[in-house]
DSSP file (Angstrom, degrees, kcal/mol; ACC not computed):
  #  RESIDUE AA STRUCTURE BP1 BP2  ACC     N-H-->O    O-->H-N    N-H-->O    O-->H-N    TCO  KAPPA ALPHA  PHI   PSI    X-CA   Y-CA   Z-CA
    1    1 A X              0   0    0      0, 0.0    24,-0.6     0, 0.0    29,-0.0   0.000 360.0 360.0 360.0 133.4    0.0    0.0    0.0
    2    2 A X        -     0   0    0      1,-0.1    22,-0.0    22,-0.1     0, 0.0  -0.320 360.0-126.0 -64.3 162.0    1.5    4.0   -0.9
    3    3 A X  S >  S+     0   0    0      2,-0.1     3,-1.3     1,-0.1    -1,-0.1   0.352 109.8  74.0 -72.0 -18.0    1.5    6.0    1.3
    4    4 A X  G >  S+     0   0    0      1,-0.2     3,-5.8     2,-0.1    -1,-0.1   0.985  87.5  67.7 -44.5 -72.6   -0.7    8.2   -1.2
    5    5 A X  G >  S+     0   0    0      1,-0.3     3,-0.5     2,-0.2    -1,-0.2   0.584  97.3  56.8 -34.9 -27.3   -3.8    5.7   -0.4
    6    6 A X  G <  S+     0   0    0     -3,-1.3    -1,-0.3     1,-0.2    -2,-0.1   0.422  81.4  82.2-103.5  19.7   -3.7    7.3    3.4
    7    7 A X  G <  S+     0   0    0     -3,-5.8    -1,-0.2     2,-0.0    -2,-0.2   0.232  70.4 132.0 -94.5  32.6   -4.2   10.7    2.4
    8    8 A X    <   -     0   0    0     -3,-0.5     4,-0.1     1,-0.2    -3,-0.0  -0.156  56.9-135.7 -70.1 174.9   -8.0   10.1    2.1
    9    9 A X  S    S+     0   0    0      1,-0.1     2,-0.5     2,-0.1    -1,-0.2   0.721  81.2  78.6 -78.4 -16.2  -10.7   12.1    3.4
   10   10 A X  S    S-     0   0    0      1,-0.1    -2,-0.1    -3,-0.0    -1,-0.1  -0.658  86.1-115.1-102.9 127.6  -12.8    9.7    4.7
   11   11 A X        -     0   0    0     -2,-0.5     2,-0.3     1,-0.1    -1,-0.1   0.221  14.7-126.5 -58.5 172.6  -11.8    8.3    7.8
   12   12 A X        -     0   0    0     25,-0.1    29,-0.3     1,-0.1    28,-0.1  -0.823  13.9-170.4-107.8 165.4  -10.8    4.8    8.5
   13   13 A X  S    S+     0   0    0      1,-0.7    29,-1.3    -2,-0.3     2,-0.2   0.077  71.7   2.6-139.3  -2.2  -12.7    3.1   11.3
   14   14 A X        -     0   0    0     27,-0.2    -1,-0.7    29,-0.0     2,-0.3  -0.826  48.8-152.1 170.5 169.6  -10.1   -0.1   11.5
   15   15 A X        +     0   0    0     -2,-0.2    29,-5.6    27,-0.1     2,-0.5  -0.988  13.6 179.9-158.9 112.5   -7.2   -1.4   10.1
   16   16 A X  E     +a   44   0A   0     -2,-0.3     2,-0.2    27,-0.2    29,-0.2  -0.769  26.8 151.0-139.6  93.4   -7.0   -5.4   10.1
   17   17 A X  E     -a   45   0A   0     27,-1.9    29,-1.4    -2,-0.5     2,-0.2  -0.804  40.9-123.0-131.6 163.8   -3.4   -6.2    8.5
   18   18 A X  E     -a   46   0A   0     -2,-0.2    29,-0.2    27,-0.2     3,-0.2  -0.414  22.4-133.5 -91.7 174.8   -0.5   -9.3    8.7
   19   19 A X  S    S+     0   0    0     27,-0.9     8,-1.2    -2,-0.2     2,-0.8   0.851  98.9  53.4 -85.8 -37.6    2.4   -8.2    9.4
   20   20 A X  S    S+     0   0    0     26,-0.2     2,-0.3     6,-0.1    -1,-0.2  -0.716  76.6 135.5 -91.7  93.3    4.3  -10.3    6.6
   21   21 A X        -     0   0    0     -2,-0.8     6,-0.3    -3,-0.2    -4,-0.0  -0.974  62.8 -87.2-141.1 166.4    2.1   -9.0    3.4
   22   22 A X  S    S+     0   0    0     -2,-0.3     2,-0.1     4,-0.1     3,-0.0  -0.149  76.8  89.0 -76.0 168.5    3.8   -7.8   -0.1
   23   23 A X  S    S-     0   0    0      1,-0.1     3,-0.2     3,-0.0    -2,-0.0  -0.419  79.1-100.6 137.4 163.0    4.8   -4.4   -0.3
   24   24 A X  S    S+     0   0    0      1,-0.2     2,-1.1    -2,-0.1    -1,-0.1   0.942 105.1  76.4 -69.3 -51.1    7.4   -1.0    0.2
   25   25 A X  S    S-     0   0    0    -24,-0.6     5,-0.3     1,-0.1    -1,-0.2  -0.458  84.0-136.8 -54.1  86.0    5.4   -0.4    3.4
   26   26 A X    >>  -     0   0    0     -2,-1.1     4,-3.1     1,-0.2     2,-1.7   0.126  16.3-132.1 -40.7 125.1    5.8   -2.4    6.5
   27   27 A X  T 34 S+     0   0    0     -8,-1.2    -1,-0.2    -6,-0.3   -10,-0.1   0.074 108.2  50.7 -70.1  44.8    2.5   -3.3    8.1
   28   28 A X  T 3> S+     0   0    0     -2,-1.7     4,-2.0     3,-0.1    30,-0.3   0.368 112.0  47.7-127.6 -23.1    3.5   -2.3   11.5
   29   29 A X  H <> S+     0   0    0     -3,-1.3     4,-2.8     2,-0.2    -2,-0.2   0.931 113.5  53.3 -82.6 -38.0    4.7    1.2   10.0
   30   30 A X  H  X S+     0   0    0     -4,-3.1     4,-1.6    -5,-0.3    -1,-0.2   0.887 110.3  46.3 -60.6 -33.5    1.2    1.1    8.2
   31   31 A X  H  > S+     0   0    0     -5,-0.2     4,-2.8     2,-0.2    -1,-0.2   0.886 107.8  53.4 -65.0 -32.2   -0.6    0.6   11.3
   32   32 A X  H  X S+     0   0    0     -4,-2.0     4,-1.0     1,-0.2    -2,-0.2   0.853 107.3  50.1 -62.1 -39.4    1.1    3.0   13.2
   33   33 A X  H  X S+     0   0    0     -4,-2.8     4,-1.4     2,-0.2    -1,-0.2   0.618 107.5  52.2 -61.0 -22.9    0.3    5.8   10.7
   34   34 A X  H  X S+     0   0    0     -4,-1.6     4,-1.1    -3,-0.2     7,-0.2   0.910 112.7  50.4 -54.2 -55.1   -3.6    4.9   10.6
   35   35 A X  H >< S+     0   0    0     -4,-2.8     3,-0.5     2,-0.2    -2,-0.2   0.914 115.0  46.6 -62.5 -36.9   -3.3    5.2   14.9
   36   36 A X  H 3< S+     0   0    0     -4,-1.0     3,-0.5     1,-0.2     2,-0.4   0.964 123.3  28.3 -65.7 -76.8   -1.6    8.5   14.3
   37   37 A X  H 3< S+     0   0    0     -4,-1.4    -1,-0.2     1,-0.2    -2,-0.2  -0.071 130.4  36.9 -44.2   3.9   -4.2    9.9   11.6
   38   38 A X    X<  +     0   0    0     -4,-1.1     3,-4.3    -3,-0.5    -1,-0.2  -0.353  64.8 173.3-160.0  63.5   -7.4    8.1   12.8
   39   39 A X  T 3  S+     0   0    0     -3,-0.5    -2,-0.1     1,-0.3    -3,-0.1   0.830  83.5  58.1 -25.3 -41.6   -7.3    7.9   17.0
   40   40 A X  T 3  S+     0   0    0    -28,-0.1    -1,-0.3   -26,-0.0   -27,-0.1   0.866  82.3  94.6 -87.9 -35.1  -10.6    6.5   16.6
   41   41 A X  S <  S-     0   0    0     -3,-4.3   -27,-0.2   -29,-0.3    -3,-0.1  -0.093  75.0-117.9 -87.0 179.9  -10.2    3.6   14.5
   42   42 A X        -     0   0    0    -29,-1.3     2,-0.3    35,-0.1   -27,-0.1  -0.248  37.1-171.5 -78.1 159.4   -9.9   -0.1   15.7
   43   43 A X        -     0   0    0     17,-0.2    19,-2.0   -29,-0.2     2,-0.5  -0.774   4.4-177.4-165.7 119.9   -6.2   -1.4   14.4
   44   44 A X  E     -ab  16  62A   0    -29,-5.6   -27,-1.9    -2,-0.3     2,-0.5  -0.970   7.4-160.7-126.7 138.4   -5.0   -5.3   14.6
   45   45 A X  E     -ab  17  63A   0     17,-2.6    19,-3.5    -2,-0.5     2,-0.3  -0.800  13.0-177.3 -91.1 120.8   -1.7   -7.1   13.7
   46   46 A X  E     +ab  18  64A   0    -29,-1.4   -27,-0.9    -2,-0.5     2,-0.2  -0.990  12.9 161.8-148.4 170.6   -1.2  -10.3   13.1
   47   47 A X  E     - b   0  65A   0     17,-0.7    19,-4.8    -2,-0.3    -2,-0.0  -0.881  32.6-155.6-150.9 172.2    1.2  -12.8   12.4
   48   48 A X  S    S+     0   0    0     -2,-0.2    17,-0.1    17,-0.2    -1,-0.1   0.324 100.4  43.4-134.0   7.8    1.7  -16.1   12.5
   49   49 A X  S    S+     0   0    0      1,-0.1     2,-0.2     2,-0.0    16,-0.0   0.736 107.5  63.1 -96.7 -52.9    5.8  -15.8   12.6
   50   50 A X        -     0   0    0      2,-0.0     2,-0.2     1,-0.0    -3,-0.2  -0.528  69.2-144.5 -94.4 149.9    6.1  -13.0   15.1
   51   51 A X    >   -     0   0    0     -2,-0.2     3,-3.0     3,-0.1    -3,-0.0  -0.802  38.9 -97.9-108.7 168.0    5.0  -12.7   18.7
   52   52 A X  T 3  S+     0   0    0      1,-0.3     3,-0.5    -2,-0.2     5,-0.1   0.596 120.5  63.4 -61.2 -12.8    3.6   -9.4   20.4
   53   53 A X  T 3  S+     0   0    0      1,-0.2    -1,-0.3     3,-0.1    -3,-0.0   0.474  93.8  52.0-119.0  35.0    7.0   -8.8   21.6
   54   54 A X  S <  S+     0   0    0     -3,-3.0     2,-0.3     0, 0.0    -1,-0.2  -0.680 102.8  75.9-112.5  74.8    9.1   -8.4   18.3
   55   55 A X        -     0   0    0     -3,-0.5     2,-0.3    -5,-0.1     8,-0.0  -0.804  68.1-154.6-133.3 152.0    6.5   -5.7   17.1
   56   56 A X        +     0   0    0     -2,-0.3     2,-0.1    -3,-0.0    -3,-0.1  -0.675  25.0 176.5-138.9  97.2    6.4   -2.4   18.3
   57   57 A X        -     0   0    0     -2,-0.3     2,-0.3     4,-0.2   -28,-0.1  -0.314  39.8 -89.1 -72.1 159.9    3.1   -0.9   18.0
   58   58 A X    >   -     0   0    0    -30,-0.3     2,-2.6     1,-0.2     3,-1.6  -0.616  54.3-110.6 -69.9 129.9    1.1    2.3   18.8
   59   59 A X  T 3  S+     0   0    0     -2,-0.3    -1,-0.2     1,-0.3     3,-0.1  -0.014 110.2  54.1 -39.1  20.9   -0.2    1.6   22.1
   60   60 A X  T 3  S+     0   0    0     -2,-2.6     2,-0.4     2,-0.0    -1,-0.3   0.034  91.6  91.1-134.1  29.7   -4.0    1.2   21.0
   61   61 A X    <   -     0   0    0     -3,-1.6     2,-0.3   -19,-0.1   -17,-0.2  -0.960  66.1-143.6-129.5 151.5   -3.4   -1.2   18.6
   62   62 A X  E     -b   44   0A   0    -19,-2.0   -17,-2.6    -2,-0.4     2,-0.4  -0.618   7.1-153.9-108.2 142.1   -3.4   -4.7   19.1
   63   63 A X  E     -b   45   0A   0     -2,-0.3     2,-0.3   -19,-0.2   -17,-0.2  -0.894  12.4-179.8-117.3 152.3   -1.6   -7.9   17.9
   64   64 A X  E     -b   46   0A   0    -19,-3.5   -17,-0.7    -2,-0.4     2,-0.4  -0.968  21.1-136.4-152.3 144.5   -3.1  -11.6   17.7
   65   65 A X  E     -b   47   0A   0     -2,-0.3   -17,-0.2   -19,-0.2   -14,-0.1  -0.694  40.2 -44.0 -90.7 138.7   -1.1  -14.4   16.7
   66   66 A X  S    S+     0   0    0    -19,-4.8     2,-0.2    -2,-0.4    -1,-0.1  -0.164 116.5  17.2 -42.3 139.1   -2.1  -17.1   14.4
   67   67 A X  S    S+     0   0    0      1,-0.1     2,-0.3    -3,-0.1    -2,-0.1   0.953  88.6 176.9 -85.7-164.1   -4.3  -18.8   14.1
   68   68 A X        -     0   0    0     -2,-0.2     2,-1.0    -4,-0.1    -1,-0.1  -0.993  39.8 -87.7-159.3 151.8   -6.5  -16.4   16.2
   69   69 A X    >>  -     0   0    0     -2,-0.3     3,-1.5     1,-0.1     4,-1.4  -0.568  24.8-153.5 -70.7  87.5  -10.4  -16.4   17.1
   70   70 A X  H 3> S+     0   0    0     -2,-1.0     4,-2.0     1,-0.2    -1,-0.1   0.732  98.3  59.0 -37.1 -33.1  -12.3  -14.5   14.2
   71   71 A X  H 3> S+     0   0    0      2,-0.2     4,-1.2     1,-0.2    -1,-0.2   0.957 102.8  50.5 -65.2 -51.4  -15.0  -13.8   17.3
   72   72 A X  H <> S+     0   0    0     -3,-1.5     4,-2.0     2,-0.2    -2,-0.2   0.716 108.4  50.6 -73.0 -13.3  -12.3  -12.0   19.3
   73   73 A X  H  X S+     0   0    0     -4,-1.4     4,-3.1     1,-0.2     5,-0.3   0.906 112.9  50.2 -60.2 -57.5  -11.3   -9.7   16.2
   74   74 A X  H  < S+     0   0    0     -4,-2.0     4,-0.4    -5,-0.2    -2,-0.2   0.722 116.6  34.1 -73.8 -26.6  -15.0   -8.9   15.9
   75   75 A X  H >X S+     0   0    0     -4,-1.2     3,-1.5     2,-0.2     4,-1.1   0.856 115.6  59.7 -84.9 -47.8  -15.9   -7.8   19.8
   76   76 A X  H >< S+     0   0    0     -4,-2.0     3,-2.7     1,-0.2    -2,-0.2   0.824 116.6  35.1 -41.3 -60.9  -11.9   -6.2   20.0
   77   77 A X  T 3< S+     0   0    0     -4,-3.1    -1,-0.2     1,-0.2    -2,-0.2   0.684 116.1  53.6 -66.4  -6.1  -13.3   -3.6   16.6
   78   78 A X  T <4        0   0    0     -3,-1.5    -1,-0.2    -4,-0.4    -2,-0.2   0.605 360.0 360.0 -81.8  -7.8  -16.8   -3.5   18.2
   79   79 A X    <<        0   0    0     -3,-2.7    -1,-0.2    -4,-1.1    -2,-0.1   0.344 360.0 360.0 -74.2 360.0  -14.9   -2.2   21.5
């Protein structure tokens, strides 16, 4: 994903990315810039390689490791 693609207007309201996906942009640097530019929205990592302590995320955003409970993804962004 460009970084062009986060200059929308419309906000985002969650951000549900792997960590390992193709791209220039790391998905931990893409989450972090969503939690900076959209406080509000819900924002999850996951992996199935990495554990929650070789990432360093913005504090409101959450990792779950593989494989991971599709139910607890859905109450965390309903939170």
């Amino acid at each position: 994903m460009q970084r062009s693609k986060l200059s929308t207007r419309r906000p985002i309201i969650c951000c549900l990315t792997d960590i390992q996906m193709p791209g220039r942009l790391s998905r931990v640097d893409l989450a972090n810039i969503v939690a900076q530019r959209f406080p509000e929205a819900g924002i999850i990592v996951a992996s199935g390689r990495l554990t929650s302590n070789e990432v360093d995320l913005a504090p409101r955003a959450e990792f779950f490791s593989k494989p991971y409970d599709f139910a607890r993804i859905v109450a965390r962004l309903q939170a």
